[in-house]
N, CA, C and O atoms as a GROMACS GRO file, in nm:
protein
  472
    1UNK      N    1   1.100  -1.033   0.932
    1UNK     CA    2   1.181  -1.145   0.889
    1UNK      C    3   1.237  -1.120   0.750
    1UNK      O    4   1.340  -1.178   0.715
    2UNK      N    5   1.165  -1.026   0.658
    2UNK     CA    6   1.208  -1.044   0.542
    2UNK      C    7   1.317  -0.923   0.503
    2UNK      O    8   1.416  -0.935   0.431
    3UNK      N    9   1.269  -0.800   0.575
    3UNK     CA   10   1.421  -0.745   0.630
    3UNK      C   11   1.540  -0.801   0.650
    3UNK      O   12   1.647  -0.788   0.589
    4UNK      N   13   1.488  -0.910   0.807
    4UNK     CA   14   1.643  -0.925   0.799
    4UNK      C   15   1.728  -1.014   0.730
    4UNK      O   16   1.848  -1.035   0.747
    5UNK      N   17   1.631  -1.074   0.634
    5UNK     CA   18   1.686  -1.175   0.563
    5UNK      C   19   1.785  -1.094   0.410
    5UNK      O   20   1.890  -1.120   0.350
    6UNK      N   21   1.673  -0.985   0.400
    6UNK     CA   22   1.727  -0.863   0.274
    6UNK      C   23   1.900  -0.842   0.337
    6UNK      O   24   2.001  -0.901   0.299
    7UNK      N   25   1.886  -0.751   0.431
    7UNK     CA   26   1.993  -0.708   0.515
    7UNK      C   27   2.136  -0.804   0.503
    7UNK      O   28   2.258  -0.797   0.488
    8UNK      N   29   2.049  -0.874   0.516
    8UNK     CA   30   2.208  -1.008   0.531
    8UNK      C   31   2.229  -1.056   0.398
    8UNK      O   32   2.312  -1.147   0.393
    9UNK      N   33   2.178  -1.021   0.288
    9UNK     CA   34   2.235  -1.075   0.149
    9UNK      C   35   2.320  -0.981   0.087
    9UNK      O   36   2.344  -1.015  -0.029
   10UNK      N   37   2.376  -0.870   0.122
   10UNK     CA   38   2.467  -0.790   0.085
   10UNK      C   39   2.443  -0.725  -0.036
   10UNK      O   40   2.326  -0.697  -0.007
   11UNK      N   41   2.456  -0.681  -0.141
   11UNK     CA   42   2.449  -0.536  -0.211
   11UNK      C   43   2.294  -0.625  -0.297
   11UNK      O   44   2.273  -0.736  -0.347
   12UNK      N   45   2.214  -0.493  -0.272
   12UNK     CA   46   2.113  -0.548  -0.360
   12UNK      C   47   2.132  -0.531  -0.524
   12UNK      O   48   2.221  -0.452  -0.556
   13UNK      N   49   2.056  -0.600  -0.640
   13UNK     CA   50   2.076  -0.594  -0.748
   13UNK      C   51   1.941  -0.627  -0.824
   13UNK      O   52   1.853  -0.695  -0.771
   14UNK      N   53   1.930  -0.576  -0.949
   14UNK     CA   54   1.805  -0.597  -1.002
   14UNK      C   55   1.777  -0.737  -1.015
   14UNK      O   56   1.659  -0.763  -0.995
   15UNK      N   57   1.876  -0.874  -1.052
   15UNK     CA   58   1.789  -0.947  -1.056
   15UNK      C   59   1.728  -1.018  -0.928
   15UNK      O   60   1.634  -1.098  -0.930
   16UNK      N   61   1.821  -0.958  -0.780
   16UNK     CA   62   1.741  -1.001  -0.648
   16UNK      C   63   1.617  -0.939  -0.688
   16UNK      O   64   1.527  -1.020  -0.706
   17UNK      N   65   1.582  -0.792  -0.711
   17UNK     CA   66   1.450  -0.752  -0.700
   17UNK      C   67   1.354  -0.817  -0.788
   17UNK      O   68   1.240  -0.845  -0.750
   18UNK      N   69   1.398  -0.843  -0.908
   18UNK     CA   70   1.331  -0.937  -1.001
   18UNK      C   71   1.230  -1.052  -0.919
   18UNK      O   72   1.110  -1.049  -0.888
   19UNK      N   73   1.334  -1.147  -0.902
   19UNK     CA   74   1.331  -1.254  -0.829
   19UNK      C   75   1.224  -1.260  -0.718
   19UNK      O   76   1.136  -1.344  -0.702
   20UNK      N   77   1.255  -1.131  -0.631
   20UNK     CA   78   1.156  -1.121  -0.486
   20UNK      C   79   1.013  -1.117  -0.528
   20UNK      O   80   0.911  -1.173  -0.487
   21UNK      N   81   1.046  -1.011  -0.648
   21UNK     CA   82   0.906  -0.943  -0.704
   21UNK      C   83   0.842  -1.060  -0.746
   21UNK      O   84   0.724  -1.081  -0.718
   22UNK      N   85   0.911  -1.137  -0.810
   22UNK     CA   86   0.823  -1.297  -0.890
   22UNK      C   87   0.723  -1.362  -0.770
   22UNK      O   88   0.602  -1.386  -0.765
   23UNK      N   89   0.836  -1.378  -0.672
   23UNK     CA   90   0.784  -1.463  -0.575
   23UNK      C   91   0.669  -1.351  -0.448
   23UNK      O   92   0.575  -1.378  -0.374
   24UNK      N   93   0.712  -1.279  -0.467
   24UNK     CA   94   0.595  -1.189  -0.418
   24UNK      C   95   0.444  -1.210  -0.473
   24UNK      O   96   0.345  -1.265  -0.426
   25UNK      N   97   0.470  -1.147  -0.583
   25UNK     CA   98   0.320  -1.234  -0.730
   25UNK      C   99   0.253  -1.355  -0.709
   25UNK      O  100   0.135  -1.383  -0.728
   26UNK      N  101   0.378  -1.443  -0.653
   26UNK     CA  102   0.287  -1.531  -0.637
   26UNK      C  103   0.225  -1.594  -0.505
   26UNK      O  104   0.130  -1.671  -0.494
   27UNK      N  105   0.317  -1.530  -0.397
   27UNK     CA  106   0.210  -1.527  -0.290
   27UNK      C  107   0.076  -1.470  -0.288
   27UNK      O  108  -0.026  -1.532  -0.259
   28UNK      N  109   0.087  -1.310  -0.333
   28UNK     CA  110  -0.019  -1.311  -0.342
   28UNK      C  111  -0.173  -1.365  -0.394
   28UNK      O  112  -0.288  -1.363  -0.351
   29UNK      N  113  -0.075  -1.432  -0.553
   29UNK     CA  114  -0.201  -1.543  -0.601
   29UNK      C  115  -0.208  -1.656  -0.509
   29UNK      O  116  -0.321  -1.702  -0.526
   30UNK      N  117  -0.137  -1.736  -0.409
   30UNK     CA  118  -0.163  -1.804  -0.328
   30UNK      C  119  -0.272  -1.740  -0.245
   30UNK      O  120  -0.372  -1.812  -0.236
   31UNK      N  121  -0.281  -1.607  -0.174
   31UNK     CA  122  -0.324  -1.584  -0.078
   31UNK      C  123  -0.472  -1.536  -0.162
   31UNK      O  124  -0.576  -1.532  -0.094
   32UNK      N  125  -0.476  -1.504  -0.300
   32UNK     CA  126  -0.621  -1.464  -0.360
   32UNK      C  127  -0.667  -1.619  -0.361
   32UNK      O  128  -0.777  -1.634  -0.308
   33UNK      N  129  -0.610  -1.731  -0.406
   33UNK     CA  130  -0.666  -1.878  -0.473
   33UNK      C  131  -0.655  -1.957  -0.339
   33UNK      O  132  -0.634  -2.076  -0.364
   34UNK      N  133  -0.663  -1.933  -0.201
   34UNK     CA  134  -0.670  -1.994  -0.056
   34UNK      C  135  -0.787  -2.080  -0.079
   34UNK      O  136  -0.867  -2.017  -0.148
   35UNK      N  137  -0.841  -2.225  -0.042
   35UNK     CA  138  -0.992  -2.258  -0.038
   35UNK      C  139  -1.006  -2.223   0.116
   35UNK      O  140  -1.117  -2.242   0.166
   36UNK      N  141  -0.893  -2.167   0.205
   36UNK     CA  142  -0.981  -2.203   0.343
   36UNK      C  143  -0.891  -2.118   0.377
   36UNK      O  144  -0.786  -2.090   0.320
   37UNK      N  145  -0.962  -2.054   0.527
   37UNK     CA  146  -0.887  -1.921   0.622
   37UNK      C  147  -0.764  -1.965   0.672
   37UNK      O  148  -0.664  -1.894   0.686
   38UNK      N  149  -0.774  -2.100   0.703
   38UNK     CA  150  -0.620  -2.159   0.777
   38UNK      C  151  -0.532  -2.111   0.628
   38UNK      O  152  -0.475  -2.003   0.643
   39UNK      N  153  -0.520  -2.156   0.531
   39UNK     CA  154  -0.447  -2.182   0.452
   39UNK      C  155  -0.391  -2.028   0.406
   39UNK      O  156  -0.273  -1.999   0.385
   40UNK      N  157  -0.496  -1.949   0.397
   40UNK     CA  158  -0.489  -1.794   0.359
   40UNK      C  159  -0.401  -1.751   0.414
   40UNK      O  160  -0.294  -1.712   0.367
   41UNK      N  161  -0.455  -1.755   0.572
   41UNK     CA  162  -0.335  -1.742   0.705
   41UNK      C  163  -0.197  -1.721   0.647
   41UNK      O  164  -0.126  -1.625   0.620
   42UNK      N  165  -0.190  -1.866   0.641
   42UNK     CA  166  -0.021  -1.917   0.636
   42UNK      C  167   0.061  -1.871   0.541
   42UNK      O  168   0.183  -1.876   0.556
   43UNK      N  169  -0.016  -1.800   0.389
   43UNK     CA  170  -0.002  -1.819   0.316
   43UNK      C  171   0.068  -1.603   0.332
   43UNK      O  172   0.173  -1.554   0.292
   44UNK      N  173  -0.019  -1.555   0.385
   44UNK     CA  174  -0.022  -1.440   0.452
   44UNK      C  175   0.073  -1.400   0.521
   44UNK      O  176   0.117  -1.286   0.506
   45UNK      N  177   0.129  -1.494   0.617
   45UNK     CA  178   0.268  -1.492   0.657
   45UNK      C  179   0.386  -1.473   0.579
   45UNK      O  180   0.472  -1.389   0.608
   46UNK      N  181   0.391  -1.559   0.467
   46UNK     CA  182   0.488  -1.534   0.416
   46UNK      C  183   0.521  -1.451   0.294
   46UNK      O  184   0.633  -1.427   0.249
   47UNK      N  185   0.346  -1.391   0.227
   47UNK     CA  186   0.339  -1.290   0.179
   47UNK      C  187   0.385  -1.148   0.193
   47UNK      O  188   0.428  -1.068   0.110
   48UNK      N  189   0.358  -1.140   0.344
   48UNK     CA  190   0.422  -1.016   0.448
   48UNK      C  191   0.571  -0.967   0.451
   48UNK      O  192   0.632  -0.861   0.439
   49UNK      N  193   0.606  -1.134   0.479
   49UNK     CA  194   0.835  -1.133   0.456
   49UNK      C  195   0.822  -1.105   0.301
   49UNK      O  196   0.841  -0.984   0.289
   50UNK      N  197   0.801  -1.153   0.195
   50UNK     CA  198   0.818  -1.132   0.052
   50UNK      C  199   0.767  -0.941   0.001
   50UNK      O  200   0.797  -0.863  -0.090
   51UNK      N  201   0.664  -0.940   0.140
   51UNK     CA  202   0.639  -0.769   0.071
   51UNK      C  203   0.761  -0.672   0.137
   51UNK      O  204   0.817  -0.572   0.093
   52UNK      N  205   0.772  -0.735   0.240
   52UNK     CA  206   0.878  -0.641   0.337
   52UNK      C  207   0.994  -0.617   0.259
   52UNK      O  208   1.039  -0.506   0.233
   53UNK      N  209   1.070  -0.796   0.198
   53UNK     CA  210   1.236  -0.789   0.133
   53UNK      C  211   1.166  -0.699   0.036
   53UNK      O  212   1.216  -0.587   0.030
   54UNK      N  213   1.062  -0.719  -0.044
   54UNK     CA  214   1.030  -0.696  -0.197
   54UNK      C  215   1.036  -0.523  -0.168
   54UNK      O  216   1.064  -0.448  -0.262
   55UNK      N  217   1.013  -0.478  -0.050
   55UNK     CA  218   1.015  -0.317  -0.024
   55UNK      C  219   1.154  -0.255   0.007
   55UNK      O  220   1.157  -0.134  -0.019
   56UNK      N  221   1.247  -0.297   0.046
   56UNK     CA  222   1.368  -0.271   0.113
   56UNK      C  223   1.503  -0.295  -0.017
   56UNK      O  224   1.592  -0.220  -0.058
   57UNK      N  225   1.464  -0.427  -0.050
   57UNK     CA  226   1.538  -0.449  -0.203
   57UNK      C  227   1.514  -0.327  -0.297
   57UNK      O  228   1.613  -0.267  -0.339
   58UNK      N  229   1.359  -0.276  -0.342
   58UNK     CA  230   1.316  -0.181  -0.401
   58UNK      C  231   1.406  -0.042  -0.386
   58UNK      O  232   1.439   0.039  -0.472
   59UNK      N  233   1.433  -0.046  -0.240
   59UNK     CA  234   1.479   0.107  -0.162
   59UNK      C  235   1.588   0.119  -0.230
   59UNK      O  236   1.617   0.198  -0.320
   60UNK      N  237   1.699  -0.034  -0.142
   60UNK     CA  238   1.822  -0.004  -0.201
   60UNK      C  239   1.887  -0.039  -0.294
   60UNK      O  240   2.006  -0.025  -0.319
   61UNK      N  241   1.787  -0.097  -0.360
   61UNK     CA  242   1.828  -0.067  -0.507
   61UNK      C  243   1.851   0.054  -0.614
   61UNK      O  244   1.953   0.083  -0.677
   62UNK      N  245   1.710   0.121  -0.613
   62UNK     CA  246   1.757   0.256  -0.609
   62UNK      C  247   1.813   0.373  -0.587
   62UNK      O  248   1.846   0.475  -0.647
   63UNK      N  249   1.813   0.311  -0.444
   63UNK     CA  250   1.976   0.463  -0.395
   63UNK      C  251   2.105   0.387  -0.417
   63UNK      O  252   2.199   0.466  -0.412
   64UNK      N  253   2.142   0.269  -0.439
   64UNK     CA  254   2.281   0.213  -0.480
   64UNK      C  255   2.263   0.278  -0.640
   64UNK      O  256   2.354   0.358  -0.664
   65UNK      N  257   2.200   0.267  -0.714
   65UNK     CA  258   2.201   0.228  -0.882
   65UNK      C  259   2.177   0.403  -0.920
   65UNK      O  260   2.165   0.429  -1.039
   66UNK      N  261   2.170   0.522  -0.817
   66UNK     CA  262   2.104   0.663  -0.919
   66UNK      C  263   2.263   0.741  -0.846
   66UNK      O  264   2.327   0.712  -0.745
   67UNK      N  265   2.277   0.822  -0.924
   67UNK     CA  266   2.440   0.902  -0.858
   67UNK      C  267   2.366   0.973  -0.788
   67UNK      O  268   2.252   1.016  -0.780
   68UNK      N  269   2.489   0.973  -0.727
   68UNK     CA  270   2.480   1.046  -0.583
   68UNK      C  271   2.387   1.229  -0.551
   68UNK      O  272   2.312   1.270  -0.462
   69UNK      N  273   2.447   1.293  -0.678
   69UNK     CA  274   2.390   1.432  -0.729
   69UNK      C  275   2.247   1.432  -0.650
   69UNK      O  276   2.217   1.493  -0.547
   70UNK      N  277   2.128   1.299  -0.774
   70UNK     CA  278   2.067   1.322  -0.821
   70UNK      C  279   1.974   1.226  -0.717
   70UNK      O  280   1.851   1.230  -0.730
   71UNK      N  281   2.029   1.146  -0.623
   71UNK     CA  282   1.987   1.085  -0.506
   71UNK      C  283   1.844   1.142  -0.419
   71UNK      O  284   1.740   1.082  -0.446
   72UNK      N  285   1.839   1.214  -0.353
   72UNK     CA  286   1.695   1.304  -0.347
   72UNK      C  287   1.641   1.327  -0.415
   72UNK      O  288   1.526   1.291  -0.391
   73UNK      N  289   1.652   1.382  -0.516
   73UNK     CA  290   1.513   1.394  -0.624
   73UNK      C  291   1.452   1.238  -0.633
   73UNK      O  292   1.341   1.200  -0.595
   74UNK      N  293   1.540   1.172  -0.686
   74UNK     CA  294   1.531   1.032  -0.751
   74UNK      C  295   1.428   0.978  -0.587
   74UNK      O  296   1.310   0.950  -0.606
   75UNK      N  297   1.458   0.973  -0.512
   75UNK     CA  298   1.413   0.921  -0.367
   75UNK      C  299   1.287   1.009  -0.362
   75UNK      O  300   1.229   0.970  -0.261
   76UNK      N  301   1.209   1.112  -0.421
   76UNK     CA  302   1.132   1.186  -0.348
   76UNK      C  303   1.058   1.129  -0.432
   76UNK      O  304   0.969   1.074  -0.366
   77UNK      N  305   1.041   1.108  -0.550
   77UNK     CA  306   0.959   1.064  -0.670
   77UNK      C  307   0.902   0.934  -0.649
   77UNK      O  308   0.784   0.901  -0.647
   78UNK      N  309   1.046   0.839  -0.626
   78UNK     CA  310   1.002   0.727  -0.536
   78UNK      C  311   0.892   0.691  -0.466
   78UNK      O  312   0.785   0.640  -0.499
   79UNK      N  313   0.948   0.733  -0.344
   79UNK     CA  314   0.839   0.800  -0.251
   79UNK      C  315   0.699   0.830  -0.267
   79UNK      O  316   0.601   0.785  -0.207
   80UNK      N  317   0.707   0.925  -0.372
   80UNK     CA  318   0.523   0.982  -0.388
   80UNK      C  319   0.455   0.883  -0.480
   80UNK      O  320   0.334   0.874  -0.501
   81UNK      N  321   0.556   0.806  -0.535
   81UNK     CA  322   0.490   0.713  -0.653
   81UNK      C  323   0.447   0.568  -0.528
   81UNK      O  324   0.346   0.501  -0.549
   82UNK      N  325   0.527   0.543  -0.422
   82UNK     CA  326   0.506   0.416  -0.352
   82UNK      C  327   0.380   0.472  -0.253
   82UNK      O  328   0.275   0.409  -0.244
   83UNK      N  329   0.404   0.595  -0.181
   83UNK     CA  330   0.318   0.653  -0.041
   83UNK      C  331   0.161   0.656  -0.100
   83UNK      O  332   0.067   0.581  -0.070
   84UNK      N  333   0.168   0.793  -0.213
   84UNK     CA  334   0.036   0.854  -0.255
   84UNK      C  335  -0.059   0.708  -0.298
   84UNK      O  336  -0.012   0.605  -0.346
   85UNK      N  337  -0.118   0.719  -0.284
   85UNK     CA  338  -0.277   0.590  -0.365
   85UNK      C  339  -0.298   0.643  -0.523
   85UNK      O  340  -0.318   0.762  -0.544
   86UNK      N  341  -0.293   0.567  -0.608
   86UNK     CA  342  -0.339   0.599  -0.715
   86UNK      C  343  -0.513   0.655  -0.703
   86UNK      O  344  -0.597   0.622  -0.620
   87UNK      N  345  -0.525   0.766  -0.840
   87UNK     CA  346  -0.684   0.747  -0.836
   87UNK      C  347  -0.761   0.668  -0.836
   87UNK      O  348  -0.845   0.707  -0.755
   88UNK      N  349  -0.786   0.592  -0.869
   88UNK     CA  350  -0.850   0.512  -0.916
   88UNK      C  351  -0.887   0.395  -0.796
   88UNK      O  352  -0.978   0.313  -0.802
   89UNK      N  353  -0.761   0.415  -0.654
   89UNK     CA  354  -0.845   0.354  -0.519
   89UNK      C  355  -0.953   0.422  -0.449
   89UNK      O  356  -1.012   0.371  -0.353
   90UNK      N  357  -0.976   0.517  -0.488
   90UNK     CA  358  -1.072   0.605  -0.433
   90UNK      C  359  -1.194   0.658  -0.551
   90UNK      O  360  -1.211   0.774  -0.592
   91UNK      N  361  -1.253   0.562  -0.581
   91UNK     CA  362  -1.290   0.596  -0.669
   91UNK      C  363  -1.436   0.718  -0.644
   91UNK      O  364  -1.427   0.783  -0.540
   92UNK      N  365  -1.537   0.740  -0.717
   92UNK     CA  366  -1.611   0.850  -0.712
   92UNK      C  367  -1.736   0.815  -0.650
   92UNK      O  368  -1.798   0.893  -0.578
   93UNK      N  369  -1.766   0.721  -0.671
   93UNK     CA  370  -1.872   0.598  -0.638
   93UNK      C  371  -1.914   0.543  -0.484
   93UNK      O  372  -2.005   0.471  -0.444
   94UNK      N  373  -1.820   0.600  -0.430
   94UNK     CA  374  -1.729   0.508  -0.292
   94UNK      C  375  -1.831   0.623  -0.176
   94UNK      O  376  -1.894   0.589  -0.076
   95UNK      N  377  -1.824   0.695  -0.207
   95UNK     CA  378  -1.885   0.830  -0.096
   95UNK      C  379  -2.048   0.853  -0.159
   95UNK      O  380  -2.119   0.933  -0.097
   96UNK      N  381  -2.096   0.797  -0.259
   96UNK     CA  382  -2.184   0.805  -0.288
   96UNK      C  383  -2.270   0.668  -0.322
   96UNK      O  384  -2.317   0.655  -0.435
   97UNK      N  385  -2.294   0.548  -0.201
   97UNK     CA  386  -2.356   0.474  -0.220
   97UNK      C  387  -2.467   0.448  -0.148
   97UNK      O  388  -2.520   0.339  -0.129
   98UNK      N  389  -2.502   0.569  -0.104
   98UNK     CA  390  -2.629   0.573  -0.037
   98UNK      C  391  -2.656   0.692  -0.063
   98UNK      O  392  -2.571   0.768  -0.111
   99UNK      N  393  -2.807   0.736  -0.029
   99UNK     CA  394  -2.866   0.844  -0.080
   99UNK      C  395  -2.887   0.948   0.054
   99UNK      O  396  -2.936   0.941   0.166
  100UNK      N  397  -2.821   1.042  -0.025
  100UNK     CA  398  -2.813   1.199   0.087
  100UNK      C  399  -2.909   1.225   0.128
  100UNK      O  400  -3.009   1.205   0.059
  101UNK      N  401  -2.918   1.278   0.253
  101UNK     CA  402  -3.031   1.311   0.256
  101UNK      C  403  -3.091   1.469   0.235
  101UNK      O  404  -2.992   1.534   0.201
  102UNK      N  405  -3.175   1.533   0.239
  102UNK     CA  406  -3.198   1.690   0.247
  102UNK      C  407  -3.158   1.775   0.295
  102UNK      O  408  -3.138   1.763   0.416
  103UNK      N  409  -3.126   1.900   0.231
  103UNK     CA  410  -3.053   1.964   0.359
  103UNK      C  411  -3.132   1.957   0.469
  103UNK      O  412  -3.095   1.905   0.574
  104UNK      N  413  -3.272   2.020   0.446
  104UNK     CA  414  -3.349   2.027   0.557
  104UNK      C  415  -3.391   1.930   0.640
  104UNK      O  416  -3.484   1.960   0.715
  105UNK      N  417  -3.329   1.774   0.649
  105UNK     CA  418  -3.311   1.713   0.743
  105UNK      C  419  -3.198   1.693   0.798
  105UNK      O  420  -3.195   1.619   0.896
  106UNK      N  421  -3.086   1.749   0.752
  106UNK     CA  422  -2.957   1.700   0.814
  106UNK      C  423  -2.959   1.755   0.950
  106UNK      O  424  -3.045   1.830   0.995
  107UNK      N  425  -2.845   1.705   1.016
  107UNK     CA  426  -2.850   1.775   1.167
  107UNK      C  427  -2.780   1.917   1.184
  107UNK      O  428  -2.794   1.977   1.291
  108UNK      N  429  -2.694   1.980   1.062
  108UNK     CA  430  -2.648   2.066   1.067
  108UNK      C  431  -2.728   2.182   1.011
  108UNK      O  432  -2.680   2.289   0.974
  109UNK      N  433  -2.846   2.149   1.009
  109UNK     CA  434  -2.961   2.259   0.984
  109UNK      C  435  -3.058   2.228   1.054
  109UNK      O  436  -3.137   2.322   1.048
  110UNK      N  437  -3.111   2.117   1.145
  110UNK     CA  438  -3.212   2.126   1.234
  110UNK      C  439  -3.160   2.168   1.337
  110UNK      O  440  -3.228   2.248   1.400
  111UNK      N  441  -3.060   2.143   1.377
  111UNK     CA  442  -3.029   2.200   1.536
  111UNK      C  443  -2.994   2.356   1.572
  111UNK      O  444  -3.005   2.396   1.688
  112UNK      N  445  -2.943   2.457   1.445
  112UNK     CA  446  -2.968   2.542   1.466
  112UNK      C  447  -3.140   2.617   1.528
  112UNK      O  448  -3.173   2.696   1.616
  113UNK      N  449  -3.205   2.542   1.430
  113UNK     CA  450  -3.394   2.598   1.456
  113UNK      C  451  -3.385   2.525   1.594
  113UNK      O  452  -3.465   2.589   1.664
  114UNK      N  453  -3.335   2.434   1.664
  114UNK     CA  454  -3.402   2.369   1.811
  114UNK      C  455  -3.340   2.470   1.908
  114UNK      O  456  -3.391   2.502   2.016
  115UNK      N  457  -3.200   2.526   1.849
  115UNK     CA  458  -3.170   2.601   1.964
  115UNK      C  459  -3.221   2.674   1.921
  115UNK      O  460  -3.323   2.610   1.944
  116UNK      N  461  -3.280   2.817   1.840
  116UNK     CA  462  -3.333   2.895   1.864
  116UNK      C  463  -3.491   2.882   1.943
  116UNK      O  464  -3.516   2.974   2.021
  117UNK      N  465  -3.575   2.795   1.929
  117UNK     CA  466  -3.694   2.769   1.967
  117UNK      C  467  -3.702   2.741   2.101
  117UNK      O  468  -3.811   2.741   2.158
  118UNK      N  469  -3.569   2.709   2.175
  118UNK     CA  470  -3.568   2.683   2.354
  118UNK      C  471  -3.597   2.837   2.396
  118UNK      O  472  -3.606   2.868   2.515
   0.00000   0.00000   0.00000
């Protein structure tokens, strides 16, 4: 929905993206400050259209506003800056919240000794 609502407003411009971006912000503080799942819901819905325009405005804004030359580079950077995850979502902590166990219990060292012992 929020596509096609982008789509149909004709040349994008920074202060549309401005604007989307505001109201984006604050869905999402709607959808963090919900007291109840119904409300989250709803609230979720229209967070979704505001992320969608807020993504598409983003696009063509930038390939309208960088010359033409310099269009791919400018788009690839884009790209790795929107796609890739920052560090810091993955943090170090995350793979280590339980305790390893030994090698000599893992299964990739007992099952060698079971098949040899058949």
């Amino acid at each position: 929905m929020g596509g096609l609502i982008v789509a149909n407003r004709g040349k994008p411009n920074i202060h549309r993206l401005t604007g989307v971006g505001i109201a984006f912000s604050v869905m999402i503080a709607a959808v963090a400050l919900s007291p109840t799942l119904v409300a989250a819901c709803v609230a979720l819905v229209f967070m979704g259209g505001f992320s969608i325009a807020f993504i598409a405005t983003a696009n063509s804004t930038i390939q309208l506003q960088v010359e033409p030359t310099m269009r791919g580079r400018v788009m690839a950077l884009y790209a790795m800056g929107f796609l890739v995850p920052p560090r810091s979502a993955h943090p170090w902590w995350v793979g280590s919240a339980r305790p390893r166990a030994p090698a000599w219990r893992s299964w990739s060292v007992r099952a060698p000794r079971w098949w040899l012992r058949r």
